[in-house]
PyMOL Python script that loads the backbone (N, CA, C, O; Angstrom):
from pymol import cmd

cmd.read_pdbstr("""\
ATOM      1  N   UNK A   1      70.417 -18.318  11.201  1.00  0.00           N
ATOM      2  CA  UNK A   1      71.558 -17.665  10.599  1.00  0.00           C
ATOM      3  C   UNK A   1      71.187 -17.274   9.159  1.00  0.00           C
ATOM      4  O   UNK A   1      70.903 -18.085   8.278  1.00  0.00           O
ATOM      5  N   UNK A   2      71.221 -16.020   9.028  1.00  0.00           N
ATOM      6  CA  UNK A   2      71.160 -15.617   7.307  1.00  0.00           C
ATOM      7  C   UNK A   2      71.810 -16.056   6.714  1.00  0.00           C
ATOM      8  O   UNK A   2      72.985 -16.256   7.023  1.00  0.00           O
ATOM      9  N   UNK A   3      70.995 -16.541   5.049  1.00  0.00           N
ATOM     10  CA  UNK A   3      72.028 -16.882   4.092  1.00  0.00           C
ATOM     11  C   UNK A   3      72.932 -15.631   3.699  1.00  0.00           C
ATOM     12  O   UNK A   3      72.859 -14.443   4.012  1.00  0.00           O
ATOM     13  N   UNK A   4      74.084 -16.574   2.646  1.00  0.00           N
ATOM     14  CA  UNK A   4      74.852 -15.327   2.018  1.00  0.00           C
ATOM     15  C   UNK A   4      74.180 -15.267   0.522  1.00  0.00           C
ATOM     16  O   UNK A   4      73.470 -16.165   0.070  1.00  0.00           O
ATOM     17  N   UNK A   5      74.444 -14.339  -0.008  1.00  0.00           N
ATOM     18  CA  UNK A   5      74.157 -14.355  -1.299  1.00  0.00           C
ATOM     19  C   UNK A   5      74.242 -15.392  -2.605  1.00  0.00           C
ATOM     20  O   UNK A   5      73.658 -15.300  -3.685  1.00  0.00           O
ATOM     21  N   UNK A   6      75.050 -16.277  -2.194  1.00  0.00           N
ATOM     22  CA  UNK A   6      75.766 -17.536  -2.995  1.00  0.00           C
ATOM     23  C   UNK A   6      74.726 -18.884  -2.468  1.00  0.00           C
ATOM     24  O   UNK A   6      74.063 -19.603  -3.216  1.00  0.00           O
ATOM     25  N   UNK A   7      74.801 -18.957  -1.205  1.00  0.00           N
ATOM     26  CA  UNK A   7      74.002 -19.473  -0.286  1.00  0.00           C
ATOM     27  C   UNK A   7      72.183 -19.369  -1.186  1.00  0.00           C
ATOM     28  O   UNK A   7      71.434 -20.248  -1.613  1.00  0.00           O
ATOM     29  N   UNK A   8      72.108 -18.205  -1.153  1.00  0.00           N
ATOM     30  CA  UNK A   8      70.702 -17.498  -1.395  1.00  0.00           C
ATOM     31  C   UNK A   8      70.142 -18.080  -2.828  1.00  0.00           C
ATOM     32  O   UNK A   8      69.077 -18.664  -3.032  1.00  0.00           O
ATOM     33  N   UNK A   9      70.961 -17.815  -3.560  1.00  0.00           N
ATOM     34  CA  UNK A   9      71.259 -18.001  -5.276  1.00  0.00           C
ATOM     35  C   UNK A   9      70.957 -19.415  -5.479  1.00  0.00           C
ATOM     36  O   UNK A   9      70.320 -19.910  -6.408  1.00  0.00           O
ATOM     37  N   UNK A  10      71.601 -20.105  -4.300  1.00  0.00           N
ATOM     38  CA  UNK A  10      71.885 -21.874  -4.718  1.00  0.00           C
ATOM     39  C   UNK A  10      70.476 -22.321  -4.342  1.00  0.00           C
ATOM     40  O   UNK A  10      69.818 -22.800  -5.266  1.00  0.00           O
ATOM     41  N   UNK A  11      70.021 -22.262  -3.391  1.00  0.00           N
ATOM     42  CA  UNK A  11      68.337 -22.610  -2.891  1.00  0.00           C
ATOM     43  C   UNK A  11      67.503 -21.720  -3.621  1.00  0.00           C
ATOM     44  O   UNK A  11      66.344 -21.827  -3.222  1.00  0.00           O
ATOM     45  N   UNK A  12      67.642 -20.815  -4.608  1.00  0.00           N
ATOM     46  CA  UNK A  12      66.362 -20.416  -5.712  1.00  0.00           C
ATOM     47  C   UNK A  12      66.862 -21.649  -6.895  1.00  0.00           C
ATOM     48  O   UNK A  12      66.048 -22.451  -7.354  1.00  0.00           O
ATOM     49  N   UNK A  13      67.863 -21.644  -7.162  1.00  0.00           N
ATOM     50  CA  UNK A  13      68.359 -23.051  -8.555  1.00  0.00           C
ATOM     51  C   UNK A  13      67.820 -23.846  -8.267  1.00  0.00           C
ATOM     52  O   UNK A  13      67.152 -24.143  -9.257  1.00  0.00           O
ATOM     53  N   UNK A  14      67.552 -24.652  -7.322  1.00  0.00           N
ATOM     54  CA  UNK A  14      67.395 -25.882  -6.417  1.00  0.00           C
ATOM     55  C   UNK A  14      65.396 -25.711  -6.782  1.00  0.00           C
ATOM     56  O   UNK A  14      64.755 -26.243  -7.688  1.00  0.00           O
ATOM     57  N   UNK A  15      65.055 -25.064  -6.013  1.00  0.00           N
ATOM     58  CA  UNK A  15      63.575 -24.358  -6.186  1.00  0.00           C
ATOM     59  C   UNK A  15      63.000 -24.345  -7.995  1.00  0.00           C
ATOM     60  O   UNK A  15      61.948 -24.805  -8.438  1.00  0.00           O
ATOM     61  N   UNK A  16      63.995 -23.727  -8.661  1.00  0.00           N
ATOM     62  CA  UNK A  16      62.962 -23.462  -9.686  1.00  0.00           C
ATOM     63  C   UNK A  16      63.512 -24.654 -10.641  1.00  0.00           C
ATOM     64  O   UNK A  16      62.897 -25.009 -11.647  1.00  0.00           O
ATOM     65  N   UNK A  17      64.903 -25.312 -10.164  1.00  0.00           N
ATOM     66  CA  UNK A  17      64.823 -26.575 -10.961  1.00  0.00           C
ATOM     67  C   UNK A  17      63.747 -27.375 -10.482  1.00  0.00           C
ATOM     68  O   UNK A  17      62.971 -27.630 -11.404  1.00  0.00           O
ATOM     69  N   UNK A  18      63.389 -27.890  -9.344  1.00  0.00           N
ATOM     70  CA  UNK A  18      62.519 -28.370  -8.824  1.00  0.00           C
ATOM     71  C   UNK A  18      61.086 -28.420  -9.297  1.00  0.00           C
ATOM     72  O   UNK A  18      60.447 -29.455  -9.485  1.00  0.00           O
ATOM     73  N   UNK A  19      60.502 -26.749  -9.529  1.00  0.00           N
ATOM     74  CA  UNK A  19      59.556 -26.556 -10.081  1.00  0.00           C
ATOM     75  C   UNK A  19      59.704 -26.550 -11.561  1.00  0.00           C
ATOM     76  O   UNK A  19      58.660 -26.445 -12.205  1.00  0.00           O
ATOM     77  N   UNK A  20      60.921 -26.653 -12.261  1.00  0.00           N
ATOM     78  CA  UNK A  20      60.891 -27.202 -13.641  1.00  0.00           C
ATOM     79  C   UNK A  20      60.400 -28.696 -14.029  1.00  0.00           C
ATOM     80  O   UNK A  20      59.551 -29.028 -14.855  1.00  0.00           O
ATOM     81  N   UNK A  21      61.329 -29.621 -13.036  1.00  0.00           N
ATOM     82  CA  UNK A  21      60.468 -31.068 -13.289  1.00  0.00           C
ATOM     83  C   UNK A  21      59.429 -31.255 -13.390  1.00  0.00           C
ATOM     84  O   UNK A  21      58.826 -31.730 -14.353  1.00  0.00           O
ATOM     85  N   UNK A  22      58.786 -30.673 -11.725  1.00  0.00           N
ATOM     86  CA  UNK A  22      57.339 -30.949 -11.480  1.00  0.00           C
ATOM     87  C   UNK A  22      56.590 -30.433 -12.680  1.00  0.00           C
ATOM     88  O   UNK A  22      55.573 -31.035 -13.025  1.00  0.00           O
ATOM     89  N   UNK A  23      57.021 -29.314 -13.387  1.00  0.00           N
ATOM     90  CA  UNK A  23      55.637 -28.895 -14.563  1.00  0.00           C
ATOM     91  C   UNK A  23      56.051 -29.022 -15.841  1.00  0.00           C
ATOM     92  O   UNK A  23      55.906 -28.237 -16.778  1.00  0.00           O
ATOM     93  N   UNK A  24      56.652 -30.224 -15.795  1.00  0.00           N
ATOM     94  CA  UNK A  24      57.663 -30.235 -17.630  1.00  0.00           C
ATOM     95  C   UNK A  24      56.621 -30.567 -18.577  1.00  0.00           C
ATOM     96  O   UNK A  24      56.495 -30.263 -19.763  1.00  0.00           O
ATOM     97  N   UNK A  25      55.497 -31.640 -17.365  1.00  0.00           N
ATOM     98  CA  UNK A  25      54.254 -32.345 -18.772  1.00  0.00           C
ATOM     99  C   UNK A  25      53.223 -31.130 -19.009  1.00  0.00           C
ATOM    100  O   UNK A  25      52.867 -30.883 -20.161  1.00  0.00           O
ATOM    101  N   UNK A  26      52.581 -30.117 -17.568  1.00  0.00           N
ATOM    102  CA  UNK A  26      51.945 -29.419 -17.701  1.00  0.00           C
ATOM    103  C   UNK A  26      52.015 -28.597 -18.567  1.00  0.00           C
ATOM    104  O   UNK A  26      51.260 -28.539 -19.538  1.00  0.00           O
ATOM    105  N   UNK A  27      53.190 -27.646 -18.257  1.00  0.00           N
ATOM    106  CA  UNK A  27      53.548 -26.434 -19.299  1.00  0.00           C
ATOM    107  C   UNK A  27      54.918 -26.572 -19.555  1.00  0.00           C
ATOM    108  O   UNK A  27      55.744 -26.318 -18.679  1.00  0.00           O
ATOM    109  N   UNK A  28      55.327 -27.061 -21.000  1.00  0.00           N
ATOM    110  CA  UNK A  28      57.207 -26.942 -20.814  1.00  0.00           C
ATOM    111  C   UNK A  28      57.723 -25.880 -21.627  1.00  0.00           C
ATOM    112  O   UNK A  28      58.854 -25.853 -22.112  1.00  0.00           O
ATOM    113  N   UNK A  29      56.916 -25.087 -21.739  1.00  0.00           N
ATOM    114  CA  UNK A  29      57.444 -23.502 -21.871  1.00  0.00           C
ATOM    115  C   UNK A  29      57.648 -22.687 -20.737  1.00  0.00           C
ATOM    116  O   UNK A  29      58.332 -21.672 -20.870  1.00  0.00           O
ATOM    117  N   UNK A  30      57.055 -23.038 -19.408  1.00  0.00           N
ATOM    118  CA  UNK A  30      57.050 -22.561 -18.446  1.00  0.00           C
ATOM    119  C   UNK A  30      58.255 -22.964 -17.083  1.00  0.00           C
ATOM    120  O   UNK A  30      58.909 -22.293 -16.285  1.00  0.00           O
ATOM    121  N   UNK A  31      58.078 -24.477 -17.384  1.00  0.00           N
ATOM    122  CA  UNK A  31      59.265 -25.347 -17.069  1.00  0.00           C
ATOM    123  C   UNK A  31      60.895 -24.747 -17.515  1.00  0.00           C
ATOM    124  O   UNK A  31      61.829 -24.320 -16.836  1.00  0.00           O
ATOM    125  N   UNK A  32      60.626 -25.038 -19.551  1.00  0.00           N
ATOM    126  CA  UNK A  32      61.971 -24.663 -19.544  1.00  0.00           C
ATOM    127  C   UNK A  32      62.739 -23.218 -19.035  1.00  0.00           C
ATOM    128  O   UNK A  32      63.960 -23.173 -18.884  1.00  0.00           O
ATOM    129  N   UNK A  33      61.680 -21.835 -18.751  1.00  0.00           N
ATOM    130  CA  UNK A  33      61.946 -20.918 -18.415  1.00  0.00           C
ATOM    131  C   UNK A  33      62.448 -21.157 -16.730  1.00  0.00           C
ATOM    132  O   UNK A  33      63.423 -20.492 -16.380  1.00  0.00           O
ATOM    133  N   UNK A  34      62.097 -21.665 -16.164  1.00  0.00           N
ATOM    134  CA  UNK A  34      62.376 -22.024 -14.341  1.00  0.00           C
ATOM    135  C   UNK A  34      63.502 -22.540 -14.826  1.00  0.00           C
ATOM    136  O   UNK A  34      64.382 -22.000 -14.155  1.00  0.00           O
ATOM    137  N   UNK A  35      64.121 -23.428 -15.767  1.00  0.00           N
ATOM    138  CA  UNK A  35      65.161 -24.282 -15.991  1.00  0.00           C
ATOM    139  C   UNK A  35      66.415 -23.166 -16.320  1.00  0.00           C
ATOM    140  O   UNK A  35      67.495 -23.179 -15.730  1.00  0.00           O
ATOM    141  N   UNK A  36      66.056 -22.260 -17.324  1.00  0.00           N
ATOM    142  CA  UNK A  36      67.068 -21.098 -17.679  1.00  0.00           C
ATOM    143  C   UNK A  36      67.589 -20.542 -16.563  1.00  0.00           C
ATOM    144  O   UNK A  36      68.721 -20.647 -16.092  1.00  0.00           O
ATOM    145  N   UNK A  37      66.240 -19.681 -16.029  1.00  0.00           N
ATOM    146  CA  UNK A  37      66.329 -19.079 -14.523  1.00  0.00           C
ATOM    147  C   UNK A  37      67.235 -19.985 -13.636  1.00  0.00           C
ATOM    148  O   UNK A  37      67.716 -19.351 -12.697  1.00  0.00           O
ATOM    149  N   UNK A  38      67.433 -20.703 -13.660  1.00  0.00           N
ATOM    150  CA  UNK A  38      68.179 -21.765 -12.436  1.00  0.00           C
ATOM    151  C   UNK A  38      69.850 -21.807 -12.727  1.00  0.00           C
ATOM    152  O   UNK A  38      70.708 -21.525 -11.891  1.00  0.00           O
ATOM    153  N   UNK A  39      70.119 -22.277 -14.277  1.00  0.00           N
ATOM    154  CA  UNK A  39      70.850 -22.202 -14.745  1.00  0.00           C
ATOM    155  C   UNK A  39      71.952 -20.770 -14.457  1.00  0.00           C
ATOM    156  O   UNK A  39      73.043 -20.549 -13.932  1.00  0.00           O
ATOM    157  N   UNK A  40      71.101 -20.188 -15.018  1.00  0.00           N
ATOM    158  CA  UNK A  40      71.645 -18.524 -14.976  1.00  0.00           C
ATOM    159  C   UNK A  40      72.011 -18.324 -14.055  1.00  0.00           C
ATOM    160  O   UNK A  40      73.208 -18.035 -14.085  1.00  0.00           O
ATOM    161  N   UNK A  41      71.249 -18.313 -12.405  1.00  0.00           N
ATOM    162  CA  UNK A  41      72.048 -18.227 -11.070  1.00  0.00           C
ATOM    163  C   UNK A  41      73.545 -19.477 -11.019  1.00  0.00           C
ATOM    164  O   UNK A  41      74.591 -19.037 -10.541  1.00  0.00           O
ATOM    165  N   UNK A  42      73.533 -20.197 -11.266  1.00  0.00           N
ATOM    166  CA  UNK A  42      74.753 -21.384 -11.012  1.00  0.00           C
ATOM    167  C   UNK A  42      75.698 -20.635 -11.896  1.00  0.00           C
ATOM    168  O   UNK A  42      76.742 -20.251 -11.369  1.00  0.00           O
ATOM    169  N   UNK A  43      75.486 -20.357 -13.209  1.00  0.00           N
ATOM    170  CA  UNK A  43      76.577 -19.609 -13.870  1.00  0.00           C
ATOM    171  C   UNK A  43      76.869 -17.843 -13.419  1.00  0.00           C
ATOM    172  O   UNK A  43      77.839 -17.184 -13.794  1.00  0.00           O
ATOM    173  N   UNK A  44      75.849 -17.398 -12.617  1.00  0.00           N
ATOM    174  CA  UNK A  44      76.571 -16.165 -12.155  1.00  0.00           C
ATOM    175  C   UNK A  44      77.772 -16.514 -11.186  1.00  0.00           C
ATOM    176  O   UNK A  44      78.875 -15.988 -11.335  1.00  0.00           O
ATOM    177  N   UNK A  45      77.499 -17.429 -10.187  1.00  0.00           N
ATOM    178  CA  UNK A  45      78.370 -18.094  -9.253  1.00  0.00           C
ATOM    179  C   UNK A  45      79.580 -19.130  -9.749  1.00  0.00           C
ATOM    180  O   UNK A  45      80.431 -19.575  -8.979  1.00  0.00           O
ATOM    181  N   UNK A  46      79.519 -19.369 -10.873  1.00  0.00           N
ATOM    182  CA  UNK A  46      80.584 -20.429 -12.172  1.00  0.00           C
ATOM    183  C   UNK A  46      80.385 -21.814 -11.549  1.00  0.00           C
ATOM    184  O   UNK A  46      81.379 -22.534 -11.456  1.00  0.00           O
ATOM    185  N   UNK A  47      79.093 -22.298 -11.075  1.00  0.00           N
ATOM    186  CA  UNK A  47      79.059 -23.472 -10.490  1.00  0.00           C
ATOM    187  C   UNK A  47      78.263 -24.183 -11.676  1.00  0.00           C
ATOM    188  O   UNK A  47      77.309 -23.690 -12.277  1.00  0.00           O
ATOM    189  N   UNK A  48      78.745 -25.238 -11.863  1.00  0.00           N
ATOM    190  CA  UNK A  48      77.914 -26.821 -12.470  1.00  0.00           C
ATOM    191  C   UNK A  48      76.814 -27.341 -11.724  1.00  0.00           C
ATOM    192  O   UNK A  48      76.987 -27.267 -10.507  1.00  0.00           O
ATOM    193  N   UNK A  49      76.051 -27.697 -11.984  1.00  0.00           N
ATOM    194  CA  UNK A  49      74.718 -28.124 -11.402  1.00  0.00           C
ATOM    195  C   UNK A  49      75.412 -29.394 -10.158  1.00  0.00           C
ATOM    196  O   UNK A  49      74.896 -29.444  -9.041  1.00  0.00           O
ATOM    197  N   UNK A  50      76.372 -30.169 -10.456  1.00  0.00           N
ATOM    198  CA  UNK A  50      77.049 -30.717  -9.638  1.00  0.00           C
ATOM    199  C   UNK A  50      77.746 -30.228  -8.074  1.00  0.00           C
ATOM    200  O   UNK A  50      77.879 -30.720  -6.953  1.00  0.00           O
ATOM    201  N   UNK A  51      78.028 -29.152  -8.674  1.00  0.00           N
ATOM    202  CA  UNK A  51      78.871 -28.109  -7.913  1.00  0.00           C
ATOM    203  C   UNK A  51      78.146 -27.646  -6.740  1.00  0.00           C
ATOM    204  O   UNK A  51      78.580 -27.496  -5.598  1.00  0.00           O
ATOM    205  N   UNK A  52      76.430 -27.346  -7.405  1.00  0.00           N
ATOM    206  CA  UNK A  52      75.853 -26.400  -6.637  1.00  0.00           C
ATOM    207  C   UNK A  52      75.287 -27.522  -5.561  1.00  0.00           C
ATOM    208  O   UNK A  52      74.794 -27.104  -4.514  1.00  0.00           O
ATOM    209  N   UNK A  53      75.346 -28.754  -5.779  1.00  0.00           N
ATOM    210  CA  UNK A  53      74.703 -29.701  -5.070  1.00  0.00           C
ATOM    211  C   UNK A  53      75.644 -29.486  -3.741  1.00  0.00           C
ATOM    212  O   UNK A  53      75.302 -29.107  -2.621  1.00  0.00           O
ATOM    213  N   UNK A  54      77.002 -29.871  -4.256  1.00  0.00           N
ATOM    214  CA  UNK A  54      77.741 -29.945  -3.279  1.00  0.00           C
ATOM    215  C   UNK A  54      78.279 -28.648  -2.288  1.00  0.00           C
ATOM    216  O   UNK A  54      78.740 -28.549  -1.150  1.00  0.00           O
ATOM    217  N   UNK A  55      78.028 -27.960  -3.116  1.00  0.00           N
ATOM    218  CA  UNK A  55      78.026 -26.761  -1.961  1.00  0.00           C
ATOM    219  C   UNK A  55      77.134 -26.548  -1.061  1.00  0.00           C
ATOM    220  O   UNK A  55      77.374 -25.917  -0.031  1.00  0.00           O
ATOM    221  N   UNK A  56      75.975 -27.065  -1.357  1.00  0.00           N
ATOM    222  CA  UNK A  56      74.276 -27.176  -0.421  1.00  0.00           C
ATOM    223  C   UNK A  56      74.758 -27.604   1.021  1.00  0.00           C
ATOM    224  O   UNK A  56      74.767 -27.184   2.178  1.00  0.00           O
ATOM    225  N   UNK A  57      75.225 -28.892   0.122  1.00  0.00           N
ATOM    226  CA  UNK A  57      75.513 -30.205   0.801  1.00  0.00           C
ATOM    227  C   UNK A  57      76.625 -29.826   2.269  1.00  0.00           C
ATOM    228  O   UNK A  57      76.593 -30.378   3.369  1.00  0.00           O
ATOM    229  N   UNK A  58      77.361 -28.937   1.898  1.00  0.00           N
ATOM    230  CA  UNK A  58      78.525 -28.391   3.136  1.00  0.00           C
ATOM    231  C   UNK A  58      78.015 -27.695   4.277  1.00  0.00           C
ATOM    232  O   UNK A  58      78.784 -27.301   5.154  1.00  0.00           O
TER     233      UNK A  58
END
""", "prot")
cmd.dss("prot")
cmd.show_as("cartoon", "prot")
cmd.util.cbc("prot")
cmd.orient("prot")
């Protein structure tokens, strides 16, 4: 079943928060940019990082 766009949005946040942790010691200029990027999708959608969990989660 295709995602929806909201759907779509929430599993790239998820992804590039993900890949923010993993490279915070390597590069955290590179990190904090995946971290913005992540951010930025949850607030196009007005979701809290909480929010977006739980919407996964449904």
């Amino acid at each position: 079943m295709p995602l929806n766009n909201c759907e779509n949005d929430l599993l790239i946040a998820v992804a590039l928060t993900r890949f923010s942790v993993d490279y915070e010691q390597v590069d955290p200029e590179l990190a904090e940019h995946a971290w913005q990027l992540a951010a930025d999708r949850l607030f196009k959608h007005g979701l809290e990082s909480e929010e977006a969990v739980r919407e996964l989660l449904l």
